[in-house]
C-alpha positions as CSV (number, residue, x, y, z in Angstrom):
1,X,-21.6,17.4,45.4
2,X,-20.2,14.4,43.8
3,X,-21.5,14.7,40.8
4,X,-21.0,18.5,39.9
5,X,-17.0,17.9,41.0
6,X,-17.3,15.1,38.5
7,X,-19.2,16.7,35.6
8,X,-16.4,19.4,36.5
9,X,-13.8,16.8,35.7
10,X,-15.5,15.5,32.8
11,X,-15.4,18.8,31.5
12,X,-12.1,19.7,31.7
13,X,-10.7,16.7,30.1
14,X,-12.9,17.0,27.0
15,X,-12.2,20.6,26.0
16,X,-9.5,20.8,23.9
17,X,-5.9,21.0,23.9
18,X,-4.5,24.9,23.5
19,X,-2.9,25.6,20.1
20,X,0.7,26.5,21.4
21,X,0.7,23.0,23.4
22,X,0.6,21.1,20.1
23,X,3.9,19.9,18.6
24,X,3.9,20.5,15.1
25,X,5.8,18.5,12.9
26,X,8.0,19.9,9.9
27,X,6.0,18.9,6.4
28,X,9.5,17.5,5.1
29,X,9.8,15.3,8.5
30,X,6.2,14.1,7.8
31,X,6.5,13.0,3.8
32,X,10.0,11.1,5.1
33,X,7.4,9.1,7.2
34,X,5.0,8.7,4.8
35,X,7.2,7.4,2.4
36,X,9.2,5.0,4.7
37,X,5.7,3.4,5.9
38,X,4.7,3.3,2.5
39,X,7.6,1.2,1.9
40,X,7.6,-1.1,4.6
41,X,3.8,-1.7,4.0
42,X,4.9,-2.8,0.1
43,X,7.2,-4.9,1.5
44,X,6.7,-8.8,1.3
45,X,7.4,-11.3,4.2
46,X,10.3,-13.7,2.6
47,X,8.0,-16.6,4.4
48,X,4.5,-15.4,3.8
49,X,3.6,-16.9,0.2
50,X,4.8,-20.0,1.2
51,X,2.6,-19.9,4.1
52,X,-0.1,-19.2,2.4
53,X,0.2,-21.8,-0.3
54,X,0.3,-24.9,2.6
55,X,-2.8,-23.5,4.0
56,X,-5.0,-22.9,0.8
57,X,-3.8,-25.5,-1.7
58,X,-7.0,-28.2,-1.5
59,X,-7.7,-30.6,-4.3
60,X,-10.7,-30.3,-6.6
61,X,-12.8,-33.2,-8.3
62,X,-13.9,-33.1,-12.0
63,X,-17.6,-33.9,-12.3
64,X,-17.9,-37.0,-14.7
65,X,-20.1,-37.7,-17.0
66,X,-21.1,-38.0,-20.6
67,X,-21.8,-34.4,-21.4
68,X,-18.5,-33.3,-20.4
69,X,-17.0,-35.2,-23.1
70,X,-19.0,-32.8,-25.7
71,X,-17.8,-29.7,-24.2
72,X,-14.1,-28.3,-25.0
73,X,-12.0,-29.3,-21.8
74,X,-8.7,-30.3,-21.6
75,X,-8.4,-33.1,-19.6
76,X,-10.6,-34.3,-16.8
77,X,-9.1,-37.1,-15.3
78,X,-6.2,-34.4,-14.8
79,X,-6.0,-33.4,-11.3
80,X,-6.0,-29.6,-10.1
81,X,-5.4,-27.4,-7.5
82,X,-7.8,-24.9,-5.9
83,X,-6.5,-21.1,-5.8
84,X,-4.5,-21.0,-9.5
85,X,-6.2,-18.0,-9.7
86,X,-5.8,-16.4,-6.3
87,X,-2.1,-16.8,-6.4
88,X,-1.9,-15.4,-10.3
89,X,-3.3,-12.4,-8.6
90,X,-1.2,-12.8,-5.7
91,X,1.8,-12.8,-8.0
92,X,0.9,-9.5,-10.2
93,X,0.3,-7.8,-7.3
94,X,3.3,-8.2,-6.0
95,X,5.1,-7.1,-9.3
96,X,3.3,-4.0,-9.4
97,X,4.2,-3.5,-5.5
98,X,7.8,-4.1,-6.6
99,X,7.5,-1.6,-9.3
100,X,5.8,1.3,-6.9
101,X,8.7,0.2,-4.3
102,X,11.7,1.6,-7.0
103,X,9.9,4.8,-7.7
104,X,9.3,4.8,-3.4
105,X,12.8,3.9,-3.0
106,X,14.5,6.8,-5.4
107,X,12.4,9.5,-3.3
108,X,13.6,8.3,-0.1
109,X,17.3,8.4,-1.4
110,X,16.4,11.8,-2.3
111,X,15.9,11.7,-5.7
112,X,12.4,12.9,-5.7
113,X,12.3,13.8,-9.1
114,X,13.6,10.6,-10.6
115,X,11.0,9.2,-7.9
116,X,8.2,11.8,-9.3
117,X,8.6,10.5,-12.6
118,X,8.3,6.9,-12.1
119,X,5.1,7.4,-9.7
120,X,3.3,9.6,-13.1
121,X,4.4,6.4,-15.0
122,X,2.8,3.8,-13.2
123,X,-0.3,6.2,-12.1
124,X,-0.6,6.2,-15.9
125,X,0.4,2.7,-16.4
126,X,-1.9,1.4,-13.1
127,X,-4.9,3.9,-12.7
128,X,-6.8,1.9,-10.0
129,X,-3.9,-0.2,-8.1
130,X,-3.1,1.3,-4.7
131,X,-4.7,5.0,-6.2
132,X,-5.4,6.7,-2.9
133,X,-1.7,5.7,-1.8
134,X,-0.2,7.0,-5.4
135,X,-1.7,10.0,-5.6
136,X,-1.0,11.0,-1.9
137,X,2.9,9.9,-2.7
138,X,2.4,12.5,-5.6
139,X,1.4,15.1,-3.7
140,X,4.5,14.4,-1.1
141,X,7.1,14.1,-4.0
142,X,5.9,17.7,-5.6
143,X,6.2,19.4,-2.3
144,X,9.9,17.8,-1.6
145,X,10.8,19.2,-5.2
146,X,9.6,22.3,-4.0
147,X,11.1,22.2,-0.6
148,X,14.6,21.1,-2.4
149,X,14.1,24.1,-5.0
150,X,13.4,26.6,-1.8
151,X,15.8,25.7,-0.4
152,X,18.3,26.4,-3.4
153,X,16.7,29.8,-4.1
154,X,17.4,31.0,0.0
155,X,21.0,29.7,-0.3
């Protein structure tokens, strides 16, 4: 008996939820939070590269020796540090985060078509940095424009 009343339970929780008990959110209400988490997720911590940089800087050795002499290096008795690289990377990243934030930041002011331009620009510019994200923010800034120019024809 237990275990029909159970399976009975089990049953009912799994079947899905009616279509009038779903709240639907307005599409304009939904790109508004796209955009804003887009932003905040392109924003840097004021403290984070600095954090970084006292846990990854380590020191590297040149290997000595008489056939580095024949080969074209600068200096090896100069010391380095490991992660010049990484933190080049680190640092163009970051610029072509700051450049997607503007265009971001002009369609949340509501200039999406100030904001639509500068996204096409850096899609063009940028084909494979943050693509997904771009192209989705596309999408969202043609269907404000088309929202905005709805709204203009009803009025």
């Amino acid at each position: 008996m237990r275990l029909i009343l159970l399976a009975l339970v089990a049953a009912a929780l799994a079947l899905p939820v009616r279509a009038e008990e779903k709240s639907t959110v307005p599409e304009k209400a939904s790109w508004s939070v796209f955009f804003k988490n887009l932003k905040s997720a392109l924003a840097q911590s004021a403290v984070g590269g600095q954090q970084k940089k006292a846990r990854s800087a380590t020191g590297v050795a040149a290997v000595r020796g008489e056939e580095q002499d024949k080969k074209n290096i600068a200096d090896p008795n100069e010391p380095g540090l490991k992660g010049d690289v990484k933190e080049a990377r680190a640092r163009k990243t970051r610029a072509l985060n700051d450049e997607l934030a503007a265009s971001i930041e002009l369609i949340s002011k509501g200039k999406p078509d100030e904001g639509l331009k500068g996204l096409e620009a850096f899609k063009a510019a940028h084909p494979k940095h943050m693509a997904e994200d771009v192209n989705k923010a596309i999408e969202g800034a043609k269907a404000m424009i088309a929202e905005k120019g709805a709204g203009s024809d009803q009025e």
